[in-house]
C-alpha positions as CSV (number, residue, x, y, z in Angstrom):
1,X,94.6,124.9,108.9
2,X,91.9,124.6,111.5
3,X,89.4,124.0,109.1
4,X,91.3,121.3,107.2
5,X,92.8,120.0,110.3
6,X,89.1,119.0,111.9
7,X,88.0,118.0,107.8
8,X,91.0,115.1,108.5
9,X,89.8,114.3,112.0
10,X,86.0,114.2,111.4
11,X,85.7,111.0,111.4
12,X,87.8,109.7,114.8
13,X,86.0,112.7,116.3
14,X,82.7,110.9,115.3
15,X,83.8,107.6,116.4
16,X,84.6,108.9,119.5
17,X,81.4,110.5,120.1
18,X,79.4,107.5,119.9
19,X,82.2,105.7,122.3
20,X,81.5,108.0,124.5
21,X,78.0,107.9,124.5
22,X,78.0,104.3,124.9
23,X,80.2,104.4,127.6
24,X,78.1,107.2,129.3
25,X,74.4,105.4,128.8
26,X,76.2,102.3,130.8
27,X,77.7,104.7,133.6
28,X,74.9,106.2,134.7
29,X,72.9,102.8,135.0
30,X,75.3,101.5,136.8
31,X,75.8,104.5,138.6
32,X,72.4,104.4,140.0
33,X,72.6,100.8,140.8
34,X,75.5,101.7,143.3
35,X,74.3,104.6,144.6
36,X,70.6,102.6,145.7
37,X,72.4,99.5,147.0
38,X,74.8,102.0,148.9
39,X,71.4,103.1,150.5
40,X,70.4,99.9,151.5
41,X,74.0,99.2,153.3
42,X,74.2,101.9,154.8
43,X,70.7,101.2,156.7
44,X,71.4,97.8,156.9
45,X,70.7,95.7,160.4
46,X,73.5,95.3,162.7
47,X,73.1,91.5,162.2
48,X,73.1,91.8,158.1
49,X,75.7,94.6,157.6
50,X,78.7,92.1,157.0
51,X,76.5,90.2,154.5
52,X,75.1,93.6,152.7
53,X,78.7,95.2,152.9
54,X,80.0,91.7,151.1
55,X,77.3,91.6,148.5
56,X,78.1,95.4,147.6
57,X,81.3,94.5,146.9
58,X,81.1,91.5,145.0
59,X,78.3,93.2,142.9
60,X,80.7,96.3,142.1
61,X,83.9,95.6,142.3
62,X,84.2,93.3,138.7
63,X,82.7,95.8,136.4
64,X,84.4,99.2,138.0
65,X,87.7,97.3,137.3
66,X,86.7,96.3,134.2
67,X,85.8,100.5,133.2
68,X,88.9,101.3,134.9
69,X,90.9,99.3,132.8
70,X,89.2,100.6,129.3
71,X,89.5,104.0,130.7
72,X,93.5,102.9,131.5
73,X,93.4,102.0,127.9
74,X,91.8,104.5,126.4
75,X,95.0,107.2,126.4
76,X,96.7,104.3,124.6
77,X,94.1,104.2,121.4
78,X,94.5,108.1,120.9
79,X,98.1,107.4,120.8
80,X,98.0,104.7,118.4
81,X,95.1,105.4,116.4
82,X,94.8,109.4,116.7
83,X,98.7,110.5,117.4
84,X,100.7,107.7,115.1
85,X,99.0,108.2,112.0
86,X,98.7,111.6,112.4
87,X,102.1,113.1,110.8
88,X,103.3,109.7,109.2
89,X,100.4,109.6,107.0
90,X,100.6,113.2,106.2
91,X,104.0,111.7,104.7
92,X,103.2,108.7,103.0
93,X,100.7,110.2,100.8
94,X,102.8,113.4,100.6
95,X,100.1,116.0,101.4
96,X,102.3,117.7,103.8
97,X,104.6,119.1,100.4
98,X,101.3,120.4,99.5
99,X,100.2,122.0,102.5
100,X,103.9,124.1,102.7
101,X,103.2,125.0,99.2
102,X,100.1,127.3,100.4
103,X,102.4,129.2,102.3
104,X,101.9,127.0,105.6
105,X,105.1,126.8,107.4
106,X,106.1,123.6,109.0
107,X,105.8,125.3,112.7
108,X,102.1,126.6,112.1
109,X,101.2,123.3,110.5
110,X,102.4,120.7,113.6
111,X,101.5,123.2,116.3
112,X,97.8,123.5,114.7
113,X,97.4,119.7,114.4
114,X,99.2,119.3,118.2
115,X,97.0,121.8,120.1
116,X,93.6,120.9,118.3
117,X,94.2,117.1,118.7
118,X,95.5,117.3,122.0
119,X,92.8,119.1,123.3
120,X,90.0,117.0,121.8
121,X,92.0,113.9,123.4
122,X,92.0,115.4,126.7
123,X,88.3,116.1,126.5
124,X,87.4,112.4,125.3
125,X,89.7,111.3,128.4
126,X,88.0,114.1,130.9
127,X,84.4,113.5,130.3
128,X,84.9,109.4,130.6
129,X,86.8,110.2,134.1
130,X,84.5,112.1,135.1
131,X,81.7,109.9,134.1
132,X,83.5,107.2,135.9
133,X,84.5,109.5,138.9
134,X,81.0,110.1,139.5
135,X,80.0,106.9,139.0
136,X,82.7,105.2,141.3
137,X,82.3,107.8,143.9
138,X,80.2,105.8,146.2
139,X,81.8,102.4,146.0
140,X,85.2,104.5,146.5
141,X,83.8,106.0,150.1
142,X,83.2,102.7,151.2
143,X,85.9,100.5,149.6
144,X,88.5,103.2,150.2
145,X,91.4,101.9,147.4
146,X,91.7,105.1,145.8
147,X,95.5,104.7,145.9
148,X,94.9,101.4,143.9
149,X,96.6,101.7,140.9
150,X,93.6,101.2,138.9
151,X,91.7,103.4,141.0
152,X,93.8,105.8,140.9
153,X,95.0,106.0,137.1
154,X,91.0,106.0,136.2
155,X,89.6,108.4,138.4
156,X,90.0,112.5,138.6
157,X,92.5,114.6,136.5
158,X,95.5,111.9,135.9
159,X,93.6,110.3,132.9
160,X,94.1,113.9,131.1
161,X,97.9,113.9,131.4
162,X,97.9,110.3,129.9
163,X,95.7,111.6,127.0
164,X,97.7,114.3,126.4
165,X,101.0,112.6,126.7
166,X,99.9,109.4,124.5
167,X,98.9,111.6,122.0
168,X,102.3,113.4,121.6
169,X,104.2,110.7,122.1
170,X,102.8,108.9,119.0
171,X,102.9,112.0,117.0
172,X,106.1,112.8,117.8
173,X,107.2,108.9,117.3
174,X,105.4,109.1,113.8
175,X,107.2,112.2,113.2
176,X,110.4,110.4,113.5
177,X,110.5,106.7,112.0
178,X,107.9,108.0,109.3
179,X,106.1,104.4,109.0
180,X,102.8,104.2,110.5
181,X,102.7,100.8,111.7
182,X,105.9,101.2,112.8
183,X,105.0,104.2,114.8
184,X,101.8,102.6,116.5
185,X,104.0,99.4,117.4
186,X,106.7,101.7,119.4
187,X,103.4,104.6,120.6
188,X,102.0,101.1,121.9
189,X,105.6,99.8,123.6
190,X,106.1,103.2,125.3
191,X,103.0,103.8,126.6
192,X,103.0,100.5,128.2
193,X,106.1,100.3,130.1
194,X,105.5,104.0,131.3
195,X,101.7,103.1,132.6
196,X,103.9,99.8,134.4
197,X,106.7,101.7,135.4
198,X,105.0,104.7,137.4
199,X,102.6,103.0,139.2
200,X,104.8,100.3,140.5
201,X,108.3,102.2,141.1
202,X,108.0,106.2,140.8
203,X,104.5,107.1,142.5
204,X,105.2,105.9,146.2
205,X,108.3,108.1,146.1
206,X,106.6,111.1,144.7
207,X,106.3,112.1,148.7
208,X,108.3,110.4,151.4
209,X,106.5,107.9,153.1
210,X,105.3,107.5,157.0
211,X,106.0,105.5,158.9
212,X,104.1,104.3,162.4
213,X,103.3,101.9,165.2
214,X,100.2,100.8,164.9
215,X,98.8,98.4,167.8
216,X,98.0,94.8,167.3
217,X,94.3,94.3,168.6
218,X,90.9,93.4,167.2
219,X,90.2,96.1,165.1
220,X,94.2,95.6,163.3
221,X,93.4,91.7,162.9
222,X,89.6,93.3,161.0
223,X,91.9,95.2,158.4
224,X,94.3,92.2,157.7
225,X,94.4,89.6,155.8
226,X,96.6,86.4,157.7
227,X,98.2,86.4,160.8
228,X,100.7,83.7,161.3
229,X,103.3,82.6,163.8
230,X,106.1,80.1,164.3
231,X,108.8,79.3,165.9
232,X,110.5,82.8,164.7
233,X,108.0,84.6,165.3
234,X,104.7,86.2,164.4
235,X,103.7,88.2,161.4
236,X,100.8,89.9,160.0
237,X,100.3,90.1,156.5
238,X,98.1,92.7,154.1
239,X,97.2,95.2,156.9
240,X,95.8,98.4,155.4
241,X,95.0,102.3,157.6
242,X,91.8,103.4,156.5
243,X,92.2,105.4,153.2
244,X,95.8,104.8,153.2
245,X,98.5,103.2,150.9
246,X,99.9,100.8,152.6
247,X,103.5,100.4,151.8
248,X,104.0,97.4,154.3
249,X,103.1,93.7,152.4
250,X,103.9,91.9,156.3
251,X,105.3,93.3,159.3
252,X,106.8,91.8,162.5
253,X,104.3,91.7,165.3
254,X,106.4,92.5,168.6
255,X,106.5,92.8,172.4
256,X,106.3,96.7,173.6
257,X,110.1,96.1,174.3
258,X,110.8,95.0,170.5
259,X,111.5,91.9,171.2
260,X,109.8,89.3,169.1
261,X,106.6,87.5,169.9
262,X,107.1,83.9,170.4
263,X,104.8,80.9,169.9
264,X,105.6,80.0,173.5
265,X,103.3,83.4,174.2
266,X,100.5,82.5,171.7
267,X,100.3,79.9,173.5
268,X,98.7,81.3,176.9
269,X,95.9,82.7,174.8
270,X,94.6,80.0,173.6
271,X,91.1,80.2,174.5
272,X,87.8,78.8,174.2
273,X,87.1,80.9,171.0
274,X,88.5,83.7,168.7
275,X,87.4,86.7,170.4
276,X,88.7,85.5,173.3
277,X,91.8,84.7,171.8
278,X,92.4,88.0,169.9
279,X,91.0,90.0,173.3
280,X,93.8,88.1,175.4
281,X,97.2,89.2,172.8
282,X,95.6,92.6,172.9
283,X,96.3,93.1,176.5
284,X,99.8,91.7,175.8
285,X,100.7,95.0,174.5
286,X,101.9,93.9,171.0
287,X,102.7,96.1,168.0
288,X,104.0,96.6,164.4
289,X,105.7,98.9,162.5
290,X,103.2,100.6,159.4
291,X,104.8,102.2,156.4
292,X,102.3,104.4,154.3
293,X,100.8,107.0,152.3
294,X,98.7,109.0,154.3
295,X,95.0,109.7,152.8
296,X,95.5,113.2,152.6
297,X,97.9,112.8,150.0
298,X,95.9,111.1,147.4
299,X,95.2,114.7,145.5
300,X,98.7,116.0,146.3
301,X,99.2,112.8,144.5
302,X,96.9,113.3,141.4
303,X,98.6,116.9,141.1
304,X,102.2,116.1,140.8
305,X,101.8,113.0,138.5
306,X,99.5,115.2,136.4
307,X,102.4,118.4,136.3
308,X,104.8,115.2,135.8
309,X,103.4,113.8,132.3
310,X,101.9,117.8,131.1
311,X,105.8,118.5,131.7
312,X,106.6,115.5,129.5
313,X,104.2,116.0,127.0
314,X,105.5,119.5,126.9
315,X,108.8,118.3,126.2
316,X,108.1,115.9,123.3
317,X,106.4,118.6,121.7
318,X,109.0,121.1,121.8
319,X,111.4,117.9,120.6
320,X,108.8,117.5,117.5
321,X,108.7,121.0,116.5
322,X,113.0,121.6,116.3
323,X,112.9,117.7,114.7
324,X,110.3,119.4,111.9
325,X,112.7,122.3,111.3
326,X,115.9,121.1,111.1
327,X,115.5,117.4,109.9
328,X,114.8,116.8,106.1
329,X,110.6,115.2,106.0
C-alpha cells in the first residue's frame, strides 16, 4: 500500500518540490535584503532614523504580505487538489474494488493514504513556514504585528495544523459526496469560512484578555493613529502596546477622576507648536482604558490553536474511517 500509495502521489509530490524550491530561492534573497537593510536602521543617525525606519517598511511590508497570503493559501491547494481527489477518484475509476480484492481491507487502505499524505502535507506547509519564519524574523522584531492575523497564520507551527486539517477535510469530504468537483467546491467553502472565522471571532478568546490604564502622553500619541475631540469628548483611536494585540479600536481619553475630557480643557493647551501642545495635556493627568493580548501570549497562542485544528483533524479522520466501514462505497 505504501508503495502504490507514493506511485499515485508521485507526481503532486514532484510539483510540490519544485514549488517549494521556487518559493525557497525567493526567500532567502529577500531574506538577505531584510536582514542588510535591518543593519543599516539599526545604525542609522538620530536625524535619519524616522526616514530609514519608514523606508524599511515600505520596502518590506508589500511582499511579506503577499508570501503570507500564498502561505495562508497553501493549506487550501493540499485540500483541494491533494485531499478531494484523493478517495473520490479512487471511486470514479473503481480502483478501490480492486485494491480490497488483494486482501486490503478498507481500514488499512484509508489509514495508509491518511498518514502518508498528511504527513507529506505538513512537511510542504513546515518547510515554507519555516522559510518564511526565518525570513520574516527581522522585519517581525521591528514591526512587532506578530498577532496580525496574517502574521500570525504564516509564521511558526500553526501553518501545520492547517495543512493537516485541509487535507482531511477534503478527503473526508470526497469520502462522502463521492464527486470530485463537488468535493473541491465544499473542501474550498469550509476551509474558507474556518480561516475567517478563527481569526476574527475564536482567537482573542482563546485566553481572557487584559485589561489596563495606560497614560495619555507623548510617547501614547507616537503609537496611535488619530486623536480627536469635540464637544463630547476626546478619543484616541488605533493605539497599540508594544508587541501586544490590541483589542481596543478607540478608547475614551479621561480626567484622573473619570470624568471626560472636554474641549473647554484642550483648549488651555493650545500652544505655540505640537510638542508643546502634547507636553501641556500630559501634565493634565489624562488616561484611557487598554484592552489586550499581552506579548507573552503569542506562543501560548500558536500552541492551543495548533492542539485545536490537530484535535479536529483527528476527529474527521476517525469520522472517515467508521463512514468507510459501515456506509456502502
Amino acid at each position: 500500500m505504501i508503495w502504490l500509495t507514493w506511485r499515485q502521489f508521485r507526481t503532486q509530490a514532484l510539483v510540490a518540490a519544485a514549488a517549494l524550491a521556487a518559493i525557497a530561492i525567493y526567500l532567502v534573497y529577500l531574506g538577505s535584503g531584510i536582514r542588510d537593510d535591518y543593519a543599516d536602521v539599526l545604525g542609522c543617525q538620530p536625524s535619519d532614523c524616522v526616514t530609514a525606519r519608514h523606508t524599511f517598511d515600505e520596502s518590506y511590508t508589500g511582499p511579506l504580505s503577499i508570501v503570507g497570503l500564498l502561505l495562508i493559501a497553501v493549506p487550501a491547494v493540499i485540500g483541494i487538489f491533494w485531499g478531494a481527489p484523493l478517495i473520490t477518484r479512487e471511486l470514479e475509476e473503481k480502483t478501490d474494488r480492486l485494491v480490497w480484492n488483494q486482501s486490503v481491507t478498507r481500514t488499512r487502505w484509508l489509514a495508509t493514504k491518511l498518514v502518508l499524505l498528511t504527513l507529506a502535507s505538513v512537511a510542504v506547509t513546515g518547510l515554507f513556514s519555516l522559510l518564511l519564519t526565518w525570513n520574516a524574523s527581522r522585519y517581525d522584531q521591528f514591526i512587532g504585528d506578530r498577532f496580525g492575523a496574517v502574521n500570525f497564520a504564516s509564521r511558526n507551527v500553526v501553518p501545520l495544523g492547517y495543512a493537516a486539517f485541509a487535507f482531511v477535510l477534503g478527503t473526508v469530504v470526497g469520502l462522502v459526496v463521492r464527486r470530485t468537483l463537488v468535493a473541491m467546491a465544499l473542501t474550498l467553502a469550509v476551509f474558507a469560512i474556518v480561516q475567517l472565522f478563527v481569526p476574527t471571532v475564536v482567537r482573542e478568546h482563546l485566553m481572557v484578555p487584559m485589561t489596563t490604564t495606560v497614560a495619555f502622553d507623548e510617547d501614547a500619541m507616537s503609537r496611535s493613529d488619530t486623536f480627536g475631540i469635540n464637544d463630547r469628548g476626546a478619543t484616541i483611536m488605533g493605539y497599540t502596546m508594544a508587541g501586544t494585540w490590541s483589542l481596543t479600536d478607540e478608547a475614551k481619553v479621561v480626567n484622573a477622576d473619570g470624568t471626560p475630557y472636554t474641549l473647554q480643557q484642550a483648549k488651555t493647551c493650545e500652544k505655540s507648536s505640537q510638542a508643546e501642545n502634547m507636553a501641556c495635556m500630559a501634565g493634565q493627568n489624562l488616561h484611557f482604558s487598554y484592552t489586550y493580548q499581552p506579548a507573552d501570549r503569542y506562543w501560548p497562542f500558536q500552541w492551543i490553536e495548533l492542539s485545536a485544528y490537530l484535535g479536529v483533524t483527528l476527529l474527521m479522520a476517525a469520522f472517515g474511517f467508521w463512514w468507510i466501514r459501515h456506509r456502502s462505497i
